[in-house]
N, C-alpha and C positions, 0 to 999 in steps of 0.2 A: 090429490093435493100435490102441487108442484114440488120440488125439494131445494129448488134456487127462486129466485124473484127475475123477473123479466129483466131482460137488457136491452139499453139502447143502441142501433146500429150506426152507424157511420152515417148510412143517408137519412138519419133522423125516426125512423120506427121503432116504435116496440118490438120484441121478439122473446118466444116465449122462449124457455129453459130449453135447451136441445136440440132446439130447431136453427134452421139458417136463412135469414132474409132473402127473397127475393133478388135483392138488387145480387147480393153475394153470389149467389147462382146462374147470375147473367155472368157476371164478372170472371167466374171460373170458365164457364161456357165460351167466350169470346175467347179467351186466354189457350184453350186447348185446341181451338179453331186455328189461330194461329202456328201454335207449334208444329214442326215438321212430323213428320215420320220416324222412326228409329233408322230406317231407309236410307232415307234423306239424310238423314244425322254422320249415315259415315258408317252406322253399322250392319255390314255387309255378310255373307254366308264365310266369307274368309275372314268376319271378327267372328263368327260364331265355332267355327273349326279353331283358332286361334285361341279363343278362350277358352274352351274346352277342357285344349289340350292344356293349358294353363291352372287349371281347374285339378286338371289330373295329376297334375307333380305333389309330391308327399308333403314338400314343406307349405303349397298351396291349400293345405283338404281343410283347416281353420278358418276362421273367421278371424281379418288382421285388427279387429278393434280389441280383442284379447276377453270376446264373451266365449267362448268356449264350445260353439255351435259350429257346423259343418258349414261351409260357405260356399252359395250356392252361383254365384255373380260376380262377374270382374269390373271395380271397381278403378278410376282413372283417380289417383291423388290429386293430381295439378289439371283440374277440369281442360279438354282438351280443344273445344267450342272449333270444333270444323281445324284446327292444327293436326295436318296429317302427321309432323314427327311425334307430338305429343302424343295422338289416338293410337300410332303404335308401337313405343317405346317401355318394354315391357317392363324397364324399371322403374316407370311411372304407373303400373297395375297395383292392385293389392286383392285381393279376396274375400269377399264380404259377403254377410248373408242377406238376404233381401231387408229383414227391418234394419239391420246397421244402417245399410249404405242410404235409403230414406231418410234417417234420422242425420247422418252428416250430408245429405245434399240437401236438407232442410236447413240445417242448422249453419254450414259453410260455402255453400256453392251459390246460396240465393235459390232452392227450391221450394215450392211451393208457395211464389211469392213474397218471402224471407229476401232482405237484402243481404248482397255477399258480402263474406268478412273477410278483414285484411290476413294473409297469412295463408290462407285458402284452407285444402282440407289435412294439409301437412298439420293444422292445431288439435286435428281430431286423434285423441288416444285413445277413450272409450266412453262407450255409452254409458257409463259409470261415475262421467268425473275421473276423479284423480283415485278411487280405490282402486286395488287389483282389482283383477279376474278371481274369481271364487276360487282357481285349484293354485292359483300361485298365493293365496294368504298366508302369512305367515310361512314364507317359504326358508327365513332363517331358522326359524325354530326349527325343523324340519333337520335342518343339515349341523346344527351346533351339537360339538362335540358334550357328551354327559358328565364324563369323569375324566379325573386324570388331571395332569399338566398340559395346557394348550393356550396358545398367542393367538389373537386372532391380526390378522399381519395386511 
């Protein structure tokens, strides 16, 4: 027994719970036909040495959306679309793990068929919304003095 009720698609079909209509699967298909290469895109065996070593700086070994995973990808904030100062101006990098940066180029860049939003991916802070990262919760209480006489200034 299903656990949803069928939906209707865009080009007018039924489709059952789970599954993805036809037409959707062309649409992806065409879509990926066109795209370039990563090649083509700009990145090169000198973005791959490049990031790397970007990879390997101490303050890079996180993930900058502040989940708290190792980050595996160098990540372009201001999408860099064939801009060679933007593709390599390393203060436009950030460090991400592969599902972060999917979910901000889904959600800001216009990936995966998402249209782009204003502001680009400088609005992304975390895949959270607006909670911290789990090790910074409550990171006053942490540091607030217990006893005694104290101003907080």
């Amino acid at each position: 027994m299903p656990s949803a009720p069928d939906r209707l698609c865009s080009c007018g079909k039924r489709v059952r719970y789970g599954y993805i209509c036809a037409c959707q699967v062309a649409r992806r298909q065409a879509a990926e036909e066109k795209r370039q290469t990563s090649r083509q895109r700009g990145y090169s065996k000198k973005w791959d040495v490049e990031a790397r070593a970007f990879l390997s700086l101490p303050v890079n070994r996180l993930c900058a959306c502040g989940c708290g995973r190792t980050a595996q990808m160098v990540d372009h904030i201001i999408p860099h679309r064939g801009n060679p100062q933007l593709m390599w101006d390393r203060s436009n990098w950030q460090a991400m793990t592969t599902a972060c940066h999917s979910r901000k180029t889904a959600k800001h860049d216009g990936g995966f068929g998402n249209p782009t939003r204003e502001g680009g991916s400088r609005a992304f802070e975390s895949h959270d919304g607006d909670r911290a990262p789990r090790a910074q919760k409550n990171s006053a209480e942490k540091i607030r003095p217990t006893g005694g006489n104290f101003s907080w200034r």
